[in-house]
C-alpha positions in Angstrom: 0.0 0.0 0.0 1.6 3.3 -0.9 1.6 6.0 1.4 -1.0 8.1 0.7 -3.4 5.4 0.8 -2.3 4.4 4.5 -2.8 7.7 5.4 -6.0 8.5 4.1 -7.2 5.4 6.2 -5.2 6.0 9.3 -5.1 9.1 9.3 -8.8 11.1 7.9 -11.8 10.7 10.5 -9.5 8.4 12.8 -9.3 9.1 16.5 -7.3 6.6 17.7 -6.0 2.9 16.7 -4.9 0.6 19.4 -1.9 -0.6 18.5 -1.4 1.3 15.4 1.6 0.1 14.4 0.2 -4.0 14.7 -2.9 -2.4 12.4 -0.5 -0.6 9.9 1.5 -4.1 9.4 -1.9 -5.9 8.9 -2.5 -3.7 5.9 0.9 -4.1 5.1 0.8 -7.6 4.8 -2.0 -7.7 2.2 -4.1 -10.7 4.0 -8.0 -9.9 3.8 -8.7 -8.9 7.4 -12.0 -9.4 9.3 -13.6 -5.9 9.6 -16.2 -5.9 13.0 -18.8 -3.2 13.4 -21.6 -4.0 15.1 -25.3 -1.8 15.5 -27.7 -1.7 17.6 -31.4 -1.3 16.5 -32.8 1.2 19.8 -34.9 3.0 16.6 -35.4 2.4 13.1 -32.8 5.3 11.6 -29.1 5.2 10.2 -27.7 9.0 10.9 -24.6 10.4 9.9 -23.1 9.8 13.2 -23.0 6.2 11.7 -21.6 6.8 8.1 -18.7 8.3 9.6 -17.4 4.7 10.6 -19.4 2.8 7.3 -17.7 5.1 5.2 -14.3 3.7 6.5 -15.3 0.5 6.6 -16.1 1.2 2.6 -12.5 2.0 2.0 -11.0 -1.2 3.1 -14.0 -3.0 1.5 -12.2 -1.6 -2.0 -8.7 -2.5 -0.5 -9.9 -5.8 -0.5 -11.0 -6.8 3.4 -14.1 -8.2 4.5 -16.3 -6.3 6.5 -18.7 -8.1 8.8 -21.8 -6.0 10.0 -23.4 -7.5 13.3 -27.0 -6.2 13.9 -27.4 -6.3 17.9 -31.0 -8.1 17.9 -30.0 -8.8 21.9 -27.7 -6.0 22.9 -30.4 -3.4 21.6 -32.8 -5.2 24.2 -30.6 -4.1 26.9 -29.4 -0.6 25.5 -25.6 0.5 25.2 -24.7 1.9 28.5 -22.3 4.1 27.2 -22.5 7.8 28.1 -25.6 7.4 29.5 -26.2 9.0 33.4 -29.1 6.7 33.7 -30.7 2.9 32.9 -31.8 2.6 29.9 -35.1 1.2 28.9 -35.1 -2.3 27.6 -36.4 -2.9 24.3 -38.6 -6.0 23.1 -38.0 -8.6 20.8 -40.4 -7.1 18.1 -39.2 -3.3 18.5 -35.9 -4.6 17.6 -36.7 -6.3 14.8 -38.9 -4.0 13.4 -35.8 -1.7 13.7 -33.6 -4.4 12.3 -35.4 -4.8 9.0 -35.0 -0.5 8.3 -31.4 -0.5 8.8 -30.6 -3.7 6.8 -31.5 -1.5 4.0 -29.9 1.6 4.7 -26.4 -0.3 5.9 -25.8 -1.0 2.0 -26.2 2.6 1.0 -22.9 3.2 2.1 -21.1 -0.3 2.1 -20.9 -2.6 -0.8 -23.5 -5.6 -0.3 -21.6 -8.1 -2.4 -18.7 -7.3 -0.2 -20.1 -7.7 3.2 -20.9 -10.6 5.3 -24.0 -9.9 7.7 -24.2 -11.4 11.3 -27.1 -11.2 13.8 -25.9 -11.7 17.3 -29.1 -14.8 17.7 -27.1 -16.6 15.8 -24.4 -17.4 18.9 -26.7 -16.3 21.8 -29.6 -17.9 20.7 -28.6 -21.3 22.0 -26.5 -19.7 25.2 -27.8 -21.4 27.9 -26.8 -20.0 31.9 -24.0 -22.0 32.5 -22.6 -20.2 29.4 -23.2 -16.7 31.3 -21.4 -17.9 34.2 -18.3 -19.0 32.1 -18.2 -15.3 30.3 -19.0 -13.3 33.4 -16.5 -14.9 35.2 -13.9 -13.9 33.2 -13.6 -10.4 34.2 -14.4 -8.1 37.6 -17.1 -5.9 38.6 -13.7 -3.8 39.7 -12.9 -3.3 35.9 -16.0 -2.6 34.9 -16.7 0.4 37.0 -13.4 1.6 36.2 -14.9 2.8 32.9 -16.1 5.9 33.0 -20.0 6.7 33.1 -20.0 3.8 35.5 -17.9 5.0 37.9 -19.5 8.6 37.5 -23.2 6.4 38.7 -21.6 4.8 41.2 -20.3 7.6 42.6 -23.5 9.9 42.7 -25.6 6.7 43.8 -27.2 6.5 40.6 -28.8 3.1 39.8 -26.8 0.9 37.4 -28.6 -2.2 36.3 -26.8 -5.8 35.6 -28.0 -6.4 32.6 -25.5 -3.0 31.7 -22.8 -4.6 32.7 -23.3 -7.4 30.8 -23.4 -5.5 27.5 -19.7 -5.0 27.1 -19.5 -8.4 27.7 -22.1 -9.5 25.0 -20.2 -7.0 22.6 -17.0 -8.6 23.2 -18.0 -11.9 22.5 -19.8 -10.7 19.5 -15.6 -10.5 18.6 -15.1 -14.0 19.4 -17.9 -15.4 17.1 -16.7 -13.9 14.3 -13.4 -14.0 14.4 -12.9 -10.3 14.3 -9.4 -8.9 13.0 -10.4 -5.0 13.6 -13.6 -3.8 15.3 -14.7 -0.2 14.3 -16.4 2.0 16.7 -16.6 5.8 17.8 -14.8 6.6 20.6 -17.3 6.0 23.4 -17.0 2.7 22.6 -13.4 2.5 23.8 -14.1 0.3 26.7 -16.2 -2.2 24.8 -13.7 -2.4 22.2 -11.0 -3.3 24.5 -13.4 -5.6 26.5 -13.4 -7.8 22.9 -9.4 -7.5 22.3 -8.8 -8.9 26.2 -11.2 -11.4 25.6 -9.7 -12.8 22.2 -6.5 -13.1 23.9 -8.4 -15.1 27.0 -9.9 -17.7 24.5 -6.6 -17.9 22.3 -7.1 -16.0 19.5 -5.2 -13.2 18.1 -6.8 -9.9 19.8 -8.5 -7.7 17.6 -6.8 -4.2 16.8 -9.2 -1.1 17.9 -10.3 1.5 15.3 -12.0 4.5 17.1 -13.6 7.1 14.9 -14.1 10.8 16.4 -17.7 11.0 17.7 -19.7 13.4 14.9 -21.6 16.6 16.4 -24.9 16.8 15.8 -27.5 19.7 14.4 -27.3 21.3 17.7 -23.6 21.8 17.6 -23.3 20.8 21.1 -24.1 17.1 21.5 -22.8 14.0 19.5 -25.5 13.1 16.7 -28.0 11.3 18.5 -31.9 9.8 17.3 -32.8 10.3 20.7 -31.8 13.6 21.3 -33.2 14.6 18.1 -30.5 16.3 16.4 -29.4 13.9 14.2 -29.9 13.5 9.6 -31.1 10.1 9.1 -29.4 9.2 6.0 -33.0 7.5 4.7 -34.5 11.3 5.4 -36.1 12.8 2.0 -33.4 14.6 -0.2 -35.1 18.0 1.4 -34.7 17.0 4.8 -31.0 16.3 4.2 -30.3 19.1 2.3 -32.4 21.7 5.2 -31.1 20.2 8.3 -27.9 20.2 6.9 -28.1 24.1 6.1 -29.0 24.6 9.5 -25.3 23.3 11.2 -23.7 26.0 12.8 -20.7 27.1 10.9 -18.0 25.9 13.2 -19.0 22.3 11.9 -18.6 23.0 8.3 -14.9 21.6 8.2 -15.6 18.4 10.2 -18.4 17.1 8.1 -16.7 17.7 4.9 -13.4 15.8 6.5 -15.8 12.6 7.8 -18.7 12.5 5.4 -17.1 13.4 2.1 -14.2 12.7 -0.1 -13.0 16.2 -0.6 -9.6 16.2 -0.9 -7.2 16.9 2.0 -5.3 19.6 0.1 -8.5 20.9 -0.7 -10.0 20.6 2.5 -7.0 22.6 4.0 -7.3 26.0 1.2 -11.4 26.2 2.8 -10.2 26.1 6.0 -7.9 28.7 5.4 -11.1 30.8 3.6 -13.2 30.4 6.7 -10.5 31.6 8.9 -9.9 34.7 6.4 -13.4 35.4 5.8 -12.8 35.0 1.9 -15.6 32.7 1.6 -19.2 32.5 2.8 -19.7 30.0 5.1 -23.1 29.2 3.2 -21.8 28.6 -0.3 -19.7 25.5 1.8 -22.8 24.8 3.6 -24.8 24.2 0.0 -21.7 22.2 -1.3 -22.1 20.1 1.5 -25.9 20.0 1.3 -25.3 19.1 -2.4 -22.7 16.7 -1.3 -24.5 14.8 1.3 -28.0 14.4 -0.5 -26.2 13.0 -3.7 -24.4 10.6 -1.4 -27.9 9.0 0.1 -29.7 9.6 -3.1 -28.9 11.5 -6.6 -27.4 14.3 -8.1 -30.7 15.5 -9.5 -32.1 14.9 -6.0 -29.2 17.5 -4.7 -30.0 20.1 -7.6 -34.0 20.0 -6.6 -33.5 20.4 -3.2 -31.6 22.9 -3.4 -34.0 24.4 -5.7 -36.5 24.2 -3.1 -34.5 25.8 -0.2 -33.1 28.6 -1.8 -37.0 29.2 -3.1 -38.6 28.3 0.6 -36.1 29.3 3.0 -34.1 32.3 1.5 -36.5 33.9 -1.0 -39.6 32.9 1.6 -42.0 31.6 -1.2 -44.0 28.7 -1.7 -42.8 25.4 -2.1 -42.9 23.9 -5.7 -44.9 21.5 -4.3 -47.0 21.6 -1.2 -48.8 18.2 -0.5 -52.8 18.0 -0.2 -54.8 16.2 1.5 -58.9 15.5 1.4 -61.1 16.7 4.2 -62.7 13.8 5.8 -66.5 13.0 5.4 -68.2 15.4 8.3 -69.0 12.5 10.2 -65.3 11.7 10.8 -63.7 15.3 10.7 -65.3 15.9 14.4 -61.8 13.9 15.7 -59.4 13.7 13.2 -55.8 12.1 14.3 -53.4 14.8 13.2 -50.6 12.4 14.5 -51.9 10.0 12.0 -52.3 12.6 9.1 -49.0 13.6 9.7 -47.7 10.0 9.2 -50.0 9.4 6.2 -48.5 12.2 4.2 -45.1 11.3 4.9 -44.6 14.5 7.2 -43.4 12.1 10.1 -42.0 8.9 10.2 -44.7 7.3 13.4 -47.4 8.3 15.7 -44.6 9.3 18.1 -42.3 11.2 16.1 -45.6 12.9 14.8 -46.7 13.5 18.3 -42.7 14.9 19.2 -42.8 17.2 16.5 -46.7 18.8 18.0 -44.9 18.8 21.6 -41.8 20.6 20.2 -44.2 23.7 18.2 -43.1 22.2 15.3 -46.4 22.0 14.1 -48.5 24.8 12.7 -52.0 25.5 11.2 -52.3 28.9 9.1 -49.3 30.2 11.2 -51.1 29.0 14.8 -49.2 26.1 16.6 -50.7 23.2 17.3 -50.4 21.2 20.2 -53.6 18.7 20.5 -53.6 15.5 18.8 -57.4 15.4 18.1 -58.6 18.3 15.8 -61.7 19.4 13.9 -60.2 19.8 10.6 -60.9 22.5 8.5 -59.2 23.7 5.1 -56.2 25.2 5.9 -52.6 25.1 5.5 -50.2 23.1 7.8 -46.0 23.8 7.9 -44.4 21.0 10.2 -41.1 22.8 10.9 -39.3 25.0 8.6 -39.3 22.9 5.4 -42.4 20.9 4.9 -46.1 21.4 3.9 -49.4 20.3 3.7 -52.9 21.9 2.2 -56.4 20.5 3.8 -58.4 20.9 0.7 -62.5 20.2 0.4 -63.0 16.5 -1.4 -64.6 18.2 -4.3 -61.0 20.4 -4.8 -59.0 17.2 -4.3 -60.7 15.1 -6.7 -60.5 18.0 -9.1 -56.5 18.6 -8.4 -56.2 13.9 -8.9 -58.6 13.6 -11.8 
């Protein structure tokens, strides 16, 4: 491998590699290596925060390596502890696989599917029976498990911290062990998990796995790291719109650090916009739009990018209407007295479920002829809704819809 090939993978979007050096001779040695990264589906999105590891895992896939995806069907039942000040709520069998079926789809939208062996974890826990727990659990110490961080930070302020927690590491390290792993991918709250799987290896006699942390991505809120349930995250599955709005809306100081994880904008040319910004030569919404533009013609198309940013620049900057504002048909009188908006809402497409349509009404997101609406049940009337910023909707009579369909 020639240098600037090493460095663009050990280098770009990389945190931290433990041990680096054992990594860089891997590569050097040309053997396909067994690529680990493992998800957990809590909810049914992939964000950015993800792509920023898939995206790497894409550029050994074309080196020649074998990446092995493991969907967490019983680690997402417990919830990854990690950076969390309290327990998590468990998930059921059926949320997780209703979540499991949505990203299976949106995985290959960044990594090659011919090129990519998928795992669920079922397939080695299924048949673990409890004298298997005991044999894994007693391999390490409740001492070295609140050594990590956010547990010791609980443990310290008295703050409940379930068992089932501290068996996730544990789970997630074995995952390692099932599959072989050569590298396991992760962002860099997952430090102690990833290590948990290297120590393990070595315990069961095979060669530990070498530790690839990615930085953790920001999210819209420029505060926290990208997050679905803190809301500030673009679901790579979102409309072309969405993608191309919500991206718009970063604060500028994240300009640089998307284009370096989520594109393949060359370094040298990465380094002449940072030196704009810092100047002022440029405006930092003409990077914005090329990153917009970059982004939605990752997940989707170039023509998608050019209409949506069409759309904002007509919507947003010049405040008209939309080139297209969905309508809907006004229900029969009988049924218009209570009307599910949460349900209308997820009809038209204008949220994704009942509760991300009931989020948006808590958040004022919601709006009826300007007037926010906060009430599920409505009378309906003809009217125009906005749900945020970006997106429409037109109550029309039945009589003006069949004329608009017909």
């Amino acid at each position: 491998m020639d240098e600037k090939s090493l460095s663009k993978i050990v280098r770009r979007g990389v945190s931290e590699i433990i041990v680096e050096e054992e990594f860089t001779h891997l590569l050097q040695e040309g053997k396909p290596l067994r690529l680990k990264m493992g998800f957990d589906p809590s909810s049914p999105d992939i964000h950015l925060g993800h792509v920023v590891g898939l995206r790497k895992l894409r550029q050994l896939q074309e080196l020649g390596h074998q990446v092995i995806l493991i969907v967490g069907d019983w680690t997402a039942q417990i919830g990854d502890p990690s950076g969390q000040s309290a327990t998590r709520k468990m998930l059921s069998h059926e949320e997780v696989e209703r979540n499991a079926q949505t990203y299976l789809r949106q995985f290959f939208k960044v990594v090659d599917p011919e090129k990519t062996e998928l795992r669920r974890q079922s397939e080695w826990f299924g048949n673990f029976n409890l004298a298997d727990v005991f044999r894994l659990t007693s391999r390490f110490t409740v001492a070295q498990f609140l050594a990590r961080e956010d547990f010791a930070t609980r443990f310290k302020a008295q703050r409940p911290i379930a068992i089932t927690e501290l068996l996730y590491p544990l789970l997630q390290a074995y995952d390692s062990v099932a599959i072989q792993s050569d590298v396991e991918f992760g962002g860099t709250d997952q430090k102690f998990n990833l290590l948990v799987g290297r120590e393990l290896q070595g315990m069961m006699g095979q060669r530990p796995q070498q530790c690839f942390l990615m930085p953790l991505l920001p999210g819209t809120d420029g505060v926290q790291k990208m997050s679905k349930s803190l809301g500030n995250y673009i679901g790579i599955d979102e409309p072309p719109y969405e993608i191309y709005g919500k991206t718009m809306s970063l604060p500028d100081s994240l300009i640089m650090d998307y284009f370096e994880l989520l594109t393949d904008v060359p370094n040298q040319e990465l380094a002449s916009m940072r030196q704009d910004m810092d100047n002022g030569s440029v405006n930092p919404m003409e990077l914005k739009k090329r990153l917009a533009r970059e982004l939605v013609t990752q997940f989707h198309n170039f023509e998608a990018s050019a209409r949506a940013e069409s759309q904002f620049e007509r919507v947003v900057q010049r405040k008209e209407e939309p080139d297209e504002v969905m309508t809907y048909p006004l229900p029969s009188l009988a049924n218009s007295e209570k009307k599910r908006l949460s349900q209308i809402l997820v009809d038209t497409k204008l949220a994704k479920s009942i509760s991300d349509a009931k989020r948006l009404m808590g958040e004022g997101a919601v709006e009826k002829d300007g007037k926010k609406i906060a009430g599920d049940y409505i009378v309906l009337e003809p009217g125009e809704f906005r749900v945020g910023k970006r997106r429409s909707l037109r109550i029309v009579s039945q009589e003006e819809y069949l004329a608009r369909i017909l």
